[in-house]
Structure formats: C-alpha cells, structure tokens
C-alpha positions in Angstrom: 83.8 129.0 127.2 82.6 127.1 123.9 83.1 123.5 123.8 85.2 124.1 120.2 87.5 126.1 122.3 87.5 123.2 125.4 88.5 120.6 123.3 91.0 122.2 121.5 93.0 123.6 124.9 92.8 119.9 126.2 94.3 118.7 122.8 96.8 121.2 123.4 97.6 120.2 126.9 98.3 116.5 125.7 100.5 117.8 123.4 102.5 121.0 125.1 103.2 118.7 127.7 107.1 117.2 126.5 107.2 114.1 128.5 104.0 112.8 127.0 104.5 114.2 123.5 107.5 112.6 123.5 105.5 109.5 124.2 102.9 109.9 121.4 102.5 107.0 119.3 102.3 106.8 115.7 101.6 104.1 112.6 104.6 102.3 112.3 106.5 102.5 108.8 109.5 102.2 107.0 111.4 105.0 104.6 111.9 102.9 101.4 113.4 106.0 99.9 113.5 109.7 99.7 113.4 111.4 95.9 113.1 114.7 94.8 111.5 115.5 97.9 109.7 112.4 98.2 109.4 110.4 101.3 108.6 106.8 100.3 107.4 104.9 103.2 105.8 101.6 104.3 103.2 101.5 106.5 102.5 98.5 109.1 98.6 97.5 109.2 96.8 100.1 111.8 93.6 101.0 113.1 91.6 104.4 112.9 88.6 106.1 114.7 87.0 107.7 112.4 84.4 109.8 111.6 82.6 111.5 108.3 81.6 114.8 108.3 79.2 114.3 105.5 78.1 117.4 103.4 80.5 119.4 104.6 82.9 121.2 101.8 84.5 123.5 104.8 87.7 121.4 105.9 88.2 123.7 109.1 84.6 123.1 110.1 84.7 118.9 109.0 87.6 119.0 111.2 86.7 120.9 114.1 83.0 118.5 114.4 85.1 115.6 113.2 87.8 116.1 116.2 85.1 116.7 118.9 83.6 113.4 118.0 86.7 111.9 118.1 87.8 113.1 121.3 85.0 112.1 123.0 85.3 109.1 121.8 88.7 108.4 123.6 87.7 110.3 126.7 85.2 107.5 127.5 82.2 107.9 125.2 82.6 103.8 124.5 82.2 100.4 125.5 83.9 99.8 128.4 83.7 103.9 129.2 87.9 103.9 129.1 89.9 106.3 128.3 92.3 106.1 125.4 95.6 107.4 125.1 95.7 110.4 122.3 97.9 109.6 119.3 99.6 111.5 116.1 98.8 112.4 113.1 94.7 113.8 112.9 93.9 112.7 109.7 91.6 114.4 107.2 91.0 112.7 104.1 88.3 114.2 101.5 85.6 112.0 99.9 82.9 112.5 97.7 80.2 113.2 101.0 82.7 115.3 102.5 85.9 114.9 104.7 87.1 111.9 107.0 88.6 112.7 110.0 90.4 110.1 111.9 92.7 109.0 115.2 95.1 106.5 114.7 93.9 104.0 117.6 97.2 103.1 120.0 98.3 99.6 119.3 98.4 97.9 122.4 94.5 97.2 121.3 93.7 94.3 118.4 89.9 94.5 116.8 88.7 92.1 119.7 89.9 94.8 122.2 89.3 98.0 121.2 86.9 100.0 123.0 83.3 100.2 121.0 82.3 103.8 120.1 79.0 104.8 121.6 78.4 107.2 119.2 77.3 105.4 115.7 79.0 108.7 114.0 82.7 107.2 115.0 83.6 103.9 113.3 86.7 101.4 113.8 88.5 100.7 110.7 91.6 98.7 109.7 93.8 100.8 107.1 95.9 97.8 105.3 99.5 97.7 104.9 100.3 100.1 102.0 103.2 102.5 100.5 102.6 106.1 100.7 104.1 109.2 99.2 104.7 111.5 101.7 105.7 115.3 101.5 106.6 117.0 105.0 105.8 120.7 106.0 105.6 123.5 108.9 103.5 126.2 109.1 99.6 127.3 109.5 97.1 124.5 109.0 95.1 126.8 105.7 93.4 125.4 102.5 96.2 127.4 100.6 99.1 125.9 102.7 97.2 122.1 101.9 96.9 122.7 98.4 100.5 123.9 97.8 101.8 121.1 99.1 99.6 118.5 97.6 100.0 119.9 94.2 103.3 119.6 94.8 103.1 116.0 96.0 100.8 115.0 92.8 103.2 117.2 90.1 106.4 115.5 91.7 104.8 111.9 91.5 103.6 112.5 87.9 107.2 113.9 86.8 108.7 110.7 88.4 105.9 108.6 86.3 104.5 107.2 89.8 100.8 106.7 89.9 98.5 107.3 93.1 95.7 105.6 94.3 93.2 107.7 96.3 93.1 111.2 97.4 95.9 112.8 99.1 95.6 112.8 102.7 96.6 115.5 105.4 97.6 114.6 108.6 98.7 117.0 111.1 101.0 116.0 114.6 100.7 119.1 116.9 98.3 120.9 119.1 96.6 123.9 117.9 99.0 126.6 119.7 101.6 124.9 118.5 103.9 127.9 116.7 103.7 127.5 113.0 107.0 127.0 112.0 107.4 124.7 114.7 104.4 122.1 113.4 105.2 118.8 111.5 102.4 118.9 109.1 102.3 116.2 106.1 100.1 115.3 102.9 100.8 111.7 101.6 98.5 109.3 99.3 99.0 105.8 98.4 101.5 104.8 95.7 102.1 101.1 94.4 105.9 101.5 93.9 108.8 104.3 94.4 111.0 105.6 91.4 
C-alpha cells in the first residue's frame, strides 16, 4: 500500500469517526455579516503548521506532499516526539513558489509550547487577527470546482466595492471519502471592511 494512500485513510479515520469529528477544533471567529452570499467573519489570532511546496503548479500534488509533511509532523515527527490532535480546515493558499499548505495548530498550545517540527520543511506561524470573506461549498475538491467559487468570491467583492488583500485561500474540513455533497469546502481571502 503507498504511503499517499496510508495517510489519507488515517485522515479519514480521524474524521469518519463522529465522536471525534464532532470534537474537531477550528480558528475561532465571528460572522460580522452575511451579503449577497458573503460570509464576513472575524478571525481570533491562531497558529499554522505549515509547509511550501515550492515549484510546484499542480495543487492536488502541493497538497498531497504538503499534507504528508504535515501529518507527520503531528504524529510525532517534533520536539518533544508528541502527538497532536488533528484540526479543520487544510489550508492551501497559492504563492508565487508554489502553494502553502497548512494545519491549524489546536490552541491549548501558545508559541512557548508548541511542539518544534523536526523537519525544517514544516514551519510554525502566527496568522494575525483579520476579516475574511468567506464563500461556503460542497462537492469534489477539483481546480474547476476552486476556481468557480473563487471567481465568484472576487466578482461578488468587486460588485460590493470591497477590496482584498492576498490571494484567496481554500480550506477544506472533511476526510477524503467524505461524499461530495456532504463536504464543507470554503474559499475566503482577507478583506479590510464588509459592505
């Protein structure tokens, strides 16, 4: 069996399994307000694992290295060797060297307590308090289901005269096997005000 496919039917398991994804934390925010579509919300301060998959253009492939690196990281491959409890969304972000993929880290830990990665691919990194713009979807995790939904992020924002700042983000909250019209997938990017 390839190690692709062993890490994603673990991922799976944490999140097939009700009681604990019931239990799965995620960034806290606030919904300022919804428009047109629109969710406007707040975001506390949080921490990310993350990881660059530089060079790469593929998304699927960024996120499939980017989410074995990850993983590992929170099964132990740290300082103190200690497992870490899995979390929702997986975030891919694109940049100019190729996509960021990133956990959100659980926040019982602080930046003095959170585990060190071993591998000097994975980073700790604060994401500050900011508003985001936030469009919810189900369905298969494609380029084409990604790019309808940002361009219709980024056309709704420009009708409503709201600038972004960044690119848009896509963060997905269920396993792989997860049926498609079951899955909460979102793309959001940071705004500086709502409508």
């Amino acid at each position: 069996m390839s190690k692709k496919l062993i890490y994603l039917l673990l991922f799976s398991c944490f999140l097939l399994d009700t009681s604990y994804a019931m239990a799965i934390e995620e960034p806290k925010f606030t919904v300022v307000t919804s428009r047109d579509g629109v969710e406007y919300r707040q975001y506390e301060a949080y921490m990310v694992a993350a990881t660059l998959i530089a060079g790469e253009n593929d998304r699927d492939t960024a996120s499939s290295q980017g989410f074995r690196r990850l993983f590992k990281y929170i099964s132990g491959d740290n300082t103190p060797n200690k497992s870490i409890s899995m979390t929702a969304p997986v975030q891919q972000t694109p940049s100019a060297n190729g996509w960021k993929i990133a956990f959100i880290v659980p926040q019982q830990f602080s930046q003095d307590t959170v585990p060190t990665p071993a591998s000097a691919d994975v980073a700790i990194e604060t994401v500050p308090a900011q508003l985001m713009a936030v469009v919810r979807y189900s369905g298969r995790w494609t380029d084409k289901n990604l790019k309808q939904h940002a361009d219709e992020l980024l056309q709704k924002l420009e009708a409503a005269g709201i600038p972004t700042q960044g690119p848009v983000m896509s963060a997905a909250y269920n396993a792989p096997f997860t049926p498609p019209f079951m899955r909460r997938n979102e793309v959001m990017v940071v705004v500086d005000r709502v409508p």
